[in-house]
C-alpha positions as CSV (number, residue, x, y, z in Angstrom):
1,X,133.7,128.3,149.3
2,X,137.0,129.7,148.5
3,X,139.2,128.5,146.2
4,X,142.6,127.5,148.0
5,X,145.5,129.6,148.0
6,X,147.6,127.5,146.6
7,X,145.5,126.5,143.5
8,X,145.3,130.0,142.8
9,X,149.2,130.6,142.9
10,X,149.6,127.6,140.5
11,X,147.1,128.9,138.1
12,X,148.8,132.3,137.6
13,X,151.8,131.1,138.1
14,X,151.7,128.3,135.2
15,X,153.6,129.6,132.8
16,X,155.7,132.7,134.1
17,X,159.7,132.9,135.1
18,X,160.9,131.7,138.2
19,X,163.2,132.7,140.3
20,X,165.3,130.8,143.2
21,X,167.0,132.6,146.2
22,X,170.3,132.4,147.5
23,X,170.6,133.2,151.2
24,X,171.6,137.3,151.4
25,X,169.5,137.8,148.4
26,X,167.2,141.4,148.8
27,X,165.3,143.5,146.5
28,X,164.1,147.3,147.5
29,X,160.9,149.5,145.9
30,X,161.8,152.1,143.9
31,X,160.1,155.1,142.2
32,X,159.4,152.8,138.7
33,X,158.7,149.2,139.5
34,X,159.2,146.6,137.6
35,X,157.6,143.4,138.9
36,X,156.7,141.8,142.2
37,X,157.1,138.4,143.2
38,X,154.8,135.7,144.0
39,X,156.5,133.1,146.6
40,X,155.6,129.7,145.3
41,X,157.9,127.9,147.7
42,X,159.9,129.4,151.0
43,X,158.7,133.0,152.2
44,X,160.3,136.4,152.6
45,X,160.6,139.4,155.2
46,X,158.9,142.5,154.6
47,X,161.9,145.1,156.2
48,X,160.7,149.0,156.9
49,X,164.1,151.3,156.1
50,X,165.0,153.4,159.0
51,X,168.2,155.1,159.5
52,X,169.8,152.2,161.4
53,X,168.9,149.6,158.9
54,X,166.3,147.4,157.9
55,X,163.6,146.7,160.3
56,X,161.5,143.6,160.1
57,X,157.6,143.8,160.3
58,X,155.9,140.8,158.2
59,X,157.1,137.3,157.3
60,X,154.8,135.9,155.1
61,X,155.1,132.0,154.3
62,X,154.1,130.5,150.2
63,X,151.9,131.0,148.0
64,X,151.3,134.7,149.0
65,X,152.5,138.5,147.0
66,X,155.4,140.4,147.9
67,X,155.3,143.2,147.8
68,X,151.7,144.4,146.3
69,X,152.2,148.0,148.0
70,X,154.8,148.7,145.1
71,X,152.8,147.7,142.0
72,X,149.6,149.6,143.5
73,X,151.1,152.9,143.6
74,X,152.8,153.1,147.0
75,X,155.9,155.1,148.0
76,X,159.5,154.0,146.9
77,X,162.1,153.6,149.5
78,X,159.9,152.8,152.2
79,X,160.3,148.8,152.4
80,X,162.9,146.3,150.7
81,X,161.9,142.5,151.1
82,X,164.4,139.7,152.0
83,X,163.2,135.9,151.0
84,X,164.3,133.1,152.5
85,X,167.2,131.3,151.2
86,X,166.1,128.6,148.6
87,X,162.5,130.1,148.0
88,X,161.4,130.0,144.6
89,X,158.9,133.0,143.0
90,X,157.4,133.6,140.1
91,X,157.2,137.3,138.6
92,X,154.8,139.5,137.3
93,X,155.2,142.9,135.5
94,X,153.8,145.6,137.8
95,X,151.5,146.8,134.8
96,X,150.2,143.7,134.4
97,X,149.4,143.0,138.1
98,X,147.6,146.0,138.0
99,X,145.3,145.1,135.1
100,X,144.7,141.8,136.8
101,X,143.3,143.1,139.9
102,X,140.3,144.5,137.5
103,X,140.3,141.6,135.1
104,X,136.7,140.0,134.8
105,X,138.1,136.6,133.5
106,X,138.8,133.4,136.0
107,X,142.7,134.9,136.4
108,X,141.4,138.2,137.8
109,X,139.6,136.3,140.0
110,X,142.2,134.2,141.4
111,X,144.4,137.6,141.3
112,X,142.2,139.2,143.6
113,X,141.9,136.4,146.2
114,X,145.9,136.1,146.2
115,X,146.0,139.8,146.7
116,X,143.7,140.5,149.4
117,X,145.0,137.2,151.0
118,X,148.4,138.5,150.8
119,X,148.2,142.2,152.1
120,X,145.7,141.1,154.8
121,X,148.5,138.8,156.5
122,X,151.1,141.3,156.1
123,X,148.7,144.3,157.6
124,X,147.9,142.0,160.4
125,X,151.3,140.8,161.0
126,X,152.4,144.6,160.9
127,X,150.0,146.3,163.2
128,X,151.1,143.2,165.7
129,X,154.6,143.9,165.7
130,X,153.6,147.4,166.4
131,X,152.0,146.3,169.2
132,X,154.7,144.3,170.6
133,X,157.1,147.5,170.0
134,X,157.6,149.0,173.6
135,X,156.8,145.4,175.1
136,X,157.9,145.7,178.8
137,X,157.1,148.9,179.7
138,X,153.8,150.3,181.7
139,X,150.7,148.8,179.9
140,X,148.1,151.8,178.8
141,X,144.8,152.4,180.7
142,X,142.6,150.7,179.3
143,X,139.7,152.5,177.3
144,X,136.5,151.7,176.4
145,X,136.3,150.0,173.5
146,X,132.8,147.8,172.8
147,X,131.9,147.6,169.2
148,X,128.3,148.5,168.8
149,X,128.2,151.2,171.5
150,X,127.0,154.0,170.9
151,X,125.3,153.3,167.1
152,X,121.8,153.4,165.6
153,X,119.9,151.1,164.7
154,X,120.5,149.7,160.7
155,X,118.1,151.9,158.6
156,X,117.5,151.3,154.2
157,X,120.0,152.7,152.5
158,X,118.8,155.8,150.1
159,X,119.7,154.3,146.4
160,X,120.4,157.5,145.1
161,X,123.0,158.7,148.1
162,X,124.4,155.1,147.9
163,X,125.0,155.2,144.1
164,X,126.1,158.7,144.6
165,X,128.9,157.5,147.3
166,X,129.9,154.6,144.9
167,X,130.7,156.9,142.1
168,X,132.6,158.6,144.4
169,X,134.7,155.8,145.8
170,X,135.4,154.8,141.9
171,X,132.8,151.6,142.3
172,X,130.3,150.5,140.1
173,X,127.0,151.3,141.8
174,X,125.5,148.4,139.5
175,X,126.6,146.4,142.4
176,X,124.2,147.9,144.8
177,X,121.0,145.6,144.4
178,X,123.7,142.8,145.3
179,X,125.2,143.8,148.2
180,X,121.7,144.7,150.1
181,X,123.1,147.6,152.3
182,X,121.9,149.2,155.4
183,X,122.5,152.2,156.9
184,X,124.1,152.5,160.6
185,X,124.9,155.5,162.2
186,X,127.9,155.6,165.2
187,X,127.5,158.2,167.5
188,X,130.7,160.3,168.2
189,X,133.7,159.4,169.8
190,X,132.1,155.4,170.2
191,X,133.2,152.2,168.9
192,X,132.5,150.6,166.1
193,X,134.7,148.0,166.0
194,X,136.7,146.5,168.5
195,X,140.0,144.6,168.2
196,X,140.3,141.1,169.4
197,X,136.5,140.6,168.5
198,X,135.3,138.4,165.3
199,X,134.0,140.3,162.3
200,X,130.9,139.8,160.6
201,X,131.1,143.1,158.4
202,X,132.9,145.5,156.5
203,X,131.5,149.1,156.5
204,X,131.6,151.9,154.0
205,X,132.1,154.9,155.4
206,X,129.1,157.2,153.4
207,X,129.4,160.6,155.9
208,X,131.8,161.7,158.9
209,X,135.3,159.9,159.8
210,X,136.3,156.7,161.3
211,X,139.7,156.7,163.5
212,X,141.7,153.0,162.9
213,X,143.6,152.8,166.4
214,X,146.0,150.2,168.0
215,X,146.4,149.8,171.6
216,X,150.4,150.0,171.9
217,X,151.9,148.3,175.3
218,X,153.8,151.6,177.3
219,X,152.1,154.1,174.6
220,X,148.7,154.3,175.0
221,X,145.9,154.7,172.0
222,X,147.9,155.2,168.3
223,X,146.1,156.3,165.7
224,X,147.1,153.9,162.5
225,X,144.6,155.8,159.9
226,X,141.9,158.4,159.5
227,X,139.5,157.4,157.5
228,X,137.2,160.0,155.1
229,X,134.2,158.9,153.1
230,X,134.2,156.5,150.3
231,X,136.5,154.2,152.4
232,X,136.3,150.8,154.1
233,X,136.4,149.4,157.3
234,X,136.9,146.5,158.9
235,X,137.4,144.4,155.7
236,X,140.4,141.9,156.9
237,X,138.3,140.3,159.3
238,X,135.8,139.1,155.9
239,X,139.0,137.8,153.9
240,X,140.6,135.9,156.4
241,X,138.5,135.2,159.5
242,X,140.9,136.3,161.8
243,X,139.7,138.5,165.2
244,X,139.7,142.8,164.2
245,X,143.2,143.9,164.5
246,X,142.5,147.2,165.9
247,X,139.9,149.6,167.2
248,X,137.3,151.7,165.0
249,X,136.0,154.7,166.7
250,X,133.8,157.9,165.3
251,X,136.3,160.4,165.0
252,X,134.9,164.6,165.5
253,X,131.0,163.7,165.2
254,X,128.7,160.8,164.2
255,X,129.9,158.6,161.0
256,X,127.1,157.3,159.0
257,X,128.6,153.6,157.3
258,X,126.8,151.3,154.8
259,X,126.9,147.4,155.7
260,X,128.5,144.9,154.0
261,X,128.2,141.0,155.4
262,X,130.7,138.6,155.4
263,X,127.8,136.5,153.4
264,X,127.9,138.9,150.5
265,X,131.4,139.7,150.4
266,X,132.7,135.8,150.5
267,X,130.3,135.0,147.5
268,X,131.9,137.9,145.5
269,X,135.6,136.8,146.3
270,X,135.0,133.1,145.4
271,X,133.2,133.4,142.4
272,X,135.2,136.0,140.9
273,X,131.7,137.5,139.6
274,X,133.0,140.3,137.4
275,X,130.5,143.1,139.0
276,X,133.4,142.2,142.4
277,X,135.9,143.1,140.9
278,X,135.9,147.1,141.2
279,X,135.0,146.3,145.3
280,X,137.4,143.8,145.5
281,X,139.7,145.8,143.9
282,X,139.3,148.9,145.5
283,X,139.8,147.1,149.0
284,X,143.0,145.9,148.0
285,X,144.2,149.5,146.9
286,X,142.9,150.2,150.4
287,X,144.7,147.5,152.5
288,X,148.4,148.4,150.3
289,X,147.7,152.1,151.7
290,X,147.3,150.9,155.1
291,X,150.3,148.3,155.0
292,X,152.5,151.0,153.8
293,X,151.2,153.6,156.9
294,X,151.9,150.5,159.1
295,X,155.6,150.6,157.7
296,X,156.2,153.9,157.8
297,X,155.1,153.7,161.4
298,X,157.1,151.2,162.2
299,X,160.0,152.7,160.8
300,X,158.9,155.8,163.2
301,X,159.2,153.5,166.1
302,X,162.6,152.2,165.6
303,X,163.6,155.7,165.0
304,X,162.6,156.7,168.7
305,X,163.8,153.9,170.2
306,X,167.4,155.1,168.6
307,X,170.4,152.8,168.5
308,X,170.5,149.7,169.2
């Protein structure tokens, strides 16, 4: 079982500065972070900047990270985040948040759980609001979209061409006996996940591409991320049990992806096990790149609808 959020936000937030917010009260990303806020108390807004102004695209309600993106490496000037008057946060130095998402110890653990909890509500809460974005105009036609279609059958993963593959995606191929991998191959152009559905695995992608799409009302299929080997799929549904977001299809030719269960991955995130942390880790590098696509996106959006 999963440790609760908030135990974990108490535990790393036992003895660290707070900080209380008046109403108006913002803070942007810039090129050299400094810290990032956990929201003990309240929430904030995650706001893409556009040319006419801030655009909302996450709230996300206490105990939960804002704004991850920055401390992981992401782009400066992309997002600024507005908390709700009278929330209360505790700070971390962005150095130190980064050597906490690899930290072995019983805090690493509780890091990690924050984290991933964190960016998968803000993803989610992203890609729907870019969903929502032309509401009212002419709905798409609709497109086939049945995860499983068009894949192979699970075959044994080759040891030596999965170690090889986790070397390449920086993770420790120790893990491998652990995470009992299978092989499954989807055939090009078909689905292997499907949004609205409920997710059972997470997949990493060993050979070909995977195309992350979003059904957007009066715009038809948008393409959110192209994914290249040595990266994950499907991962949010395994951290927070929600439905897929979006769409997975084969993208130019078959995709060959390695199997990872909800099972396997929950044990890892609630025991903190130290042979986790690179995975864990490496998904939540993964899910900051994505929310940071998502904002840029949006900000694309607001853009073409123009004034307002």
């Amino acid at each position: 079982m999963v440790r609760p959020a908030g135990d974990d936000a108490a535990t790393l937030a036992a003895t660290r500065p707070r900080r209380r917010f008046a109403s108006g009260e913002e803070f942007r990303d810039t090129a050299t972070p400094a810290s990032l806020h956990l929201f003990l108390a309240g929430g904030a807004t995650l706001l893409a900047e556009t040319p006419f102004g801030p655009h909302p695209v996450a709230h996300l309600a206490a105990p939960a990270f804002l704004d991850l993106r920055v401390a992981f490496g992401g782009s400066p000037r992309v997002a600024r985040v507005a908390p709700d008057p009278g929330s209360e946060a505790a700070w971390f130095p962005a150095d130190e948040a980064r050597a906490l998402l690899f930290d072995p110890g019983s805090s690493g653990g509780a890091f990690r759980r924050l984290a991933l909890a964190s960016l998968t509500l803000a993803l989610r809460e992203a890609n729907a609001a870019l969903g929502r974005f032309f509401d009212g105009m002419p709905a798409p036609s609709p497109h086939a979209r049945v995860a499983g279609t068009g894949t192979i059958e699970d075959d044994p993963v080759d040891p030596a061409r999965a170690s090889d593959l986790f070397e390449t995606a920086g993770l420790d191929p120790a893990l491998l006996p652990a995470l009992g991998l299978m092989a499954r191959t989807v055939l090009p152009g078909a689905a292997l996940l499907a949004a609205g559905e409920r997710g059972e695995e997470a997949f990493l992608l060993a050979e070909g591409r995977l195309r992350v799409s979003l059904d957007i009302a009066g715009g038809g299929e948008e393409a959110l991320a192209i994914l290249k080997r040595g990266e994950i799929a499907g991962e949010m549904a395994l951290v927070d049990d929600a439905p897929r977001s979006a769409d997975v299809f084969a993208h130019g030719g078959p995709a060959v992806v390695y199997v990872l269960t909800r099972a396997v991955f929950r044990e890892l995130l609630a025991s903190g096990a130290k042979e986790g942390a690179p995975l864990l880790a490496g998904i939540a590098f993964v899910l900051a790149r994505r929310l940071e696509e998502a904002i840029k996106k949006a900000a694309g959006f607001r853009v073409l609808a123009g004034p307002i």
